[in-house]
N, C-alpha and C positions, 0 to 999 in steps of 0.2 A: 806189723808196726803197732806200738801201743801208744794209745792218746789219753793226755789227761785233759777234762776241760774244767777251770779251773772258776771259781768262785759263782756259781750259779745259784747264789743264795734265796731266787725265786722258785728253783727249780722245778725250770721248763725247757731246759737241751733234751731232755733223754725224749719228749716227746717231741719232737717233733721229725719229721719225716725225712731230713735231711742225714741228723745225728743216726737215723736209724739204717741209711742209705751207709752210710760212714760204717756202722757196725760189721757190715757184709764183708768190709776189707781191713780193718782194722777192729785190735782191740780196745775198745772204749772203755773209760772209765769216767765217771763224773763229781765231780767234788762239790756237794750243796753249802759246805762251811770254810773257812780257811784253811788252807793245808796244812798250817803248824809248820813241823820239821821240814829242811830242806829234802829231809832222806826218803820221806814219802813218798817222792818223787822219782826215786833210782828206780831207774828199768823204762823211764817211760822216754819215748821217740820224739815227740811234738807235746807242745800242751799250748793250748785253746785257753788265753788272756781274756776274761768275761771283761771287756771298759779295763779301768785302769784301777783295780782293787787289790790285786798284788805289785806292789813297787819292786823291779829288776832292778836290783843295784850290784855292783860288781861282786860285791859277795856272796852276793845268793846266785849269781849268775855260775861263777864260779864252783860252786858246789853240785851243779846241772850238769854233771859227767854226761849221763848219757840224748842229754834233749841236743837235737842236731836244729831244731824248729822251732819255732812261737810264733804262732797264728794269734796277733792282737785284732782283736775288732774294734770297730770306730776308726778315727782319723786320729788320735794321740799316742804318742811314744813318749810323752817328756818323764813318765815313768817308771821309760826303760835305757838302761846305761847301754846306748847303742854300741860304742866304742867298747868298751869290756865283752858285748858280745861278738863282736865280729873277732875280736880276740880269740874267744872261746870258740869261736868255731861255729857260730849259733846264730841261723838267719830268722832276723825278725821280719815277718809279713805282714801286709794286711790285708784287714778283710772288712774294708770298709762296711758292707753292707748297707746297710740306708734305713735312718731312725731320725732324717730331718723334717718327715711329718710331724714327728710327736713330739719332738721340740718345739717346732713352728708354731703348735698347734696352743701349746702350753705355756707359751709367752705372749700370745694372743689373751689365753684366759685368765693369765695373772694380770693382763692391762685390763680387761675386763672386770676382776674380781677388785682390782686398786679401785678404778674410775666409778663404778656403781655400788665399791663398798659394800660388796656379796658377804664376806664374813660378819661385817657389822651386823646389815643388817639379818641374815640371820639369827642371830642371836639376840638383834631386839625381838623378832616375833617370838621366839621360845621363853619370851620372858612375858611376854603379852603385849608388848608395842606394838603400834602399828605405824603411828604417822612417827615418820623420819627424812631429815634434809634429804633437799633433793640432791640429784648428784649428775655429773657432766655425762658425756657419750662419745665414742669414737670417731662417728661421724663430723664431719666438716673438721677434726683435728690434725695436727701435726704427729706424724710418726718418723724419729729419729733411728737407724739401722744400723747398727755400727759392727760391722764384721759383713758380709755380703756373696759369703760361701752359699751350699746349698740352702741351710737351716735361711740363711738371711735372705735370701732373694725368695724364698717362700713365705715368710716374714711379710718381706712387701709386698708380694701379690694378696695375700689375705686383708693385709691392710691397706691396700687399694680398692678390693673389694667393698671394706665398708666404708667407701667413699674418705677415705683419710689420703691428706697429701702424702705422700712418702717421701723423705728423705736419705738418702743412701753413702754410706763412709768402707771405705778399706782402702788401704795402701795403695794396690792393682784397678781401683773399680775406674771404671772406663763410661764415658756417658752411655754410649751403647749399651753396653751392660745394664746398665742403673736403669737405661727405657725399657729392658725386655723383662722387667719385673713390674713395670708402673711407676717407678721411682725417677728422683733427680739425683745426680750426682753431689755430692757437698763438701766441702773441710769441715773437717770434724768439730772446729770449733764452732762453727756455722751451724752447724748441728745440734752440737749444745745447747744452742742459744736459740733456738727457733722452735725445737721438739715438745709437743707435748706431753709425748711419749717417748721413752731412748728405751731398744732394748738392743741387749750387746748379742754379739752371735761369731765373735774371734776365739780364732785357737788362741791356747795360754803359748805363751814363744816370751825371750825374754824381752823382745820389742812390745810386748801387751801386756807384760806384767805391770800393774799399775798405771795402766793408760789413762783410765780416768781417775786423777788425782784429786787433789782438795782446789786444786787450780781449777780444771776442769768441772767437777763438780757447780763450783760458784758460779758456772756460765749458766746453768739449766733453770726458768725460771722456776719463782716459786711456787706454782701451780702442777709443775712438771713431775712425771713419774718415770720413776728406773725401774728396769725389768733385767733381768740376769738368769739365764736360763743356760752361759755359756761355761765360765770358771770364777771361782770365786773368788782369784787374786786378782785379775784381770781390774778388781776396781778396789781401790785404795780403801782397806774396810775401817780402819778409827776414821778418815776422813766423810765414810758415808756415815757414820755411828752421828756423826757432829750434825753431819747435815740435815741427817733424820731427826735428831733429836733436836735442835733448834729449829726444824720446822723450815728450811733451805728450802727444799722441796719436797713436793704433796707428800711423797710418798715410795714405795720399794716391795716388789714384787721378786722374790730370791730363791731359787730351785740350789743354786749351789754356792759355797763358802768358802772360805780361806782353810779350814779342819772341818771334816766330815766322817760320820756326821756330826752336826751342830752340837757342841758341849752343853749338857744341860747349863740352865740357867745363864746363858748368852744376854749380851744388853738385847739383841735380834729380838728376841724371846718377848722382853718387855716392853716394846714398841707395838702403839696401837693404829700405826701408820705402814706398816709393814706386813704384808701376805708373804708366807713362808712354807715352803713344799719340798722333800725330803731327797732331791735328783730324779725327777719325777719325767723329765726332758728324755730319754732315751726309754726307759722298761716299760715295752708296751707290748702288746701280745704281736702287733706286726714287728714291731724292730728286730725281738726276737728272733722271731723266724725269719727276716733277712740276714742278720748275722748270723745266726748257722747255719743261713743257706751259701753266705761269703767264706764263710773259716772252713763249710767243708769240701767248697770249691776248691780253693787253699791246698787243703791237704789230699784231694782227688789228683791236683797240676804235680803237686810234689810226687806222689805213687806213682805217678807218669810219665815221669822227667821232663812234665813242661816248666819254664818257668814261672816263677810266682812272684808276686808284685812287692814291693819292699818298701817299707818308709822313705829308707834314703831317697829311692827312685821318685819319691811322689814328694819330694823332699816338703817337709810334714810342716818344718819348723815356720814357715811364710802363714800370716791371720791370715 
């Protein structure tokens, strides 16, 4: 069998122990840049979807004569034209893997970096300030969770940790649920409106595309900070642009966009209320190596005729 794994623009597949495991039975190939042509691809068996950096649309799906597999890692397909492939003849997997530490981990440090104004003040000491407004703390605050998958209910447990109320939102959350993280269950407009802190953590689905609108938005006090470390449609961006720039609320802590990456010279860009980080929520040296230790799972159950786990099955499209 020969595998392509596709977009490793940090490249770090070929090292690690898994891909190497994979080598033994499979010919590996690894692609650190975009593929270009669909033809580069002829010959090859499976190919290994690094996140969602090449878009499957039925056309290129189509021209994938010989791929029988696509091992996508993460939890998103919206990507991938599922229906043209099951067409084609082409099961898409996942391979979930597990990178909701380092999401977690990184919407915690953008409420961090908003709340005590780490960028500011850095840049007053290199300039030779010292004394600068004070600034709030996570402690005794309100934390709004809006999404309540893994990334979210790890979310709330760290921000229960530093002693923050937690508040908790998704379609399915269940009070049970919402308790086994430190959290309370909420409506989301509840949420809105009480949070110190909102940070999202939903799949993009067409029910969350623009979930938080300029409606919504106008609930968050003006004090209040957004944290988005999930998808960058998911919140209505000329209406945060408004928000942000008339000073609605404190402030916006942003890993991902509406086009990525970020187009130079973005209004984003020009805002001194806004902490801005480049998709920084998954590529970490552990996620890494959970998803290639998922996608070569994946493709060990395939060589074996077990079966392998599918979007539809785990049906993707539900926040």
């Amino acid at each position: 069998m020969r595998v392509a794994i596709l977009d490793d623009l940090h490249d770090v597949w070929a090292s690690t122990d898994d891909v190497r495991r994979l080598r033994e039975r499979a010919a590996v190939e690894v692609f650190t840049a975009p593929f270009g042509s669909p033809a580069v691809l002829r010959g090859f068996d499976a190919l290994i979807a690094n996140r969602e950096r090449t878009r499957f649309t039925r056309e290129l799906l189509e021209q994938l004569a010989d791929v029988r597999l696509i091992v996508q890692t993460g939890n998103h397909a919206a990507h991938i034209d599922l229906a043209a492939a099951r067409e084609c003849g082409i099961v898409v997997a996942q391979a979930s893997g597990g990178y909701s530490i380092g999401a977690a981990e990184l919407a915690i440090g953008l409420a961090l970096a908003l709340m005590r104004r780490i960028p500011e003040q850095d840049a007053a000491v290199r300039r030779g300030d010292w004394q600068t407004p004070t600034t709030p703390v996570l402690h005794g605050k309100t934390l709004g969770v809006i999404g309540f998958g893994r990334v979210g209910s790890h979310v709330a447990r760290i921000g229960h940790a530093f002693g923050m109320r937690v508040l908790g939102w998704s379609p399915r959350l269940t009070d049970a649920g919402a308790a086994v993280a430190g959290a309370e269950r909420c409506d989301l407009d509840a949420l809105l409106a009480q949070a110190d802190v909102v940070t999202i953590h939903a799949s993009l689905t067409p029910t969350s595309r623009g979930l938080l609108d300029a409606r919504r938005l106008a609930l968050m006090k003006p004090s209040a900070y957004l944290v988005n470390t999930a998808r960058g449609p998911i919140v209505d961006e000329k209406a945060l642009l408004t928000a942000l720039t008339e000073r609605r609320i404190a402030g916006a802590g942003l890993d991902v966009f509406d086009v990525e990456p970020l187009p130079a010279g973005h209004r984003f860009t020009g805002l001194d209320n806004v902490v801005l980080t480049p998709h920084l929520g998954w590529p970490t040296d552990d996620g890494y190596r959970r998803f290639a230790a998922a996608a070569c799972e994946v493709l060990f159950a395939h060589l074996e005729g077990r079966p392998v786990p599918t979007f539809e099955e785990h049906d993707h499209l539900r926040p």
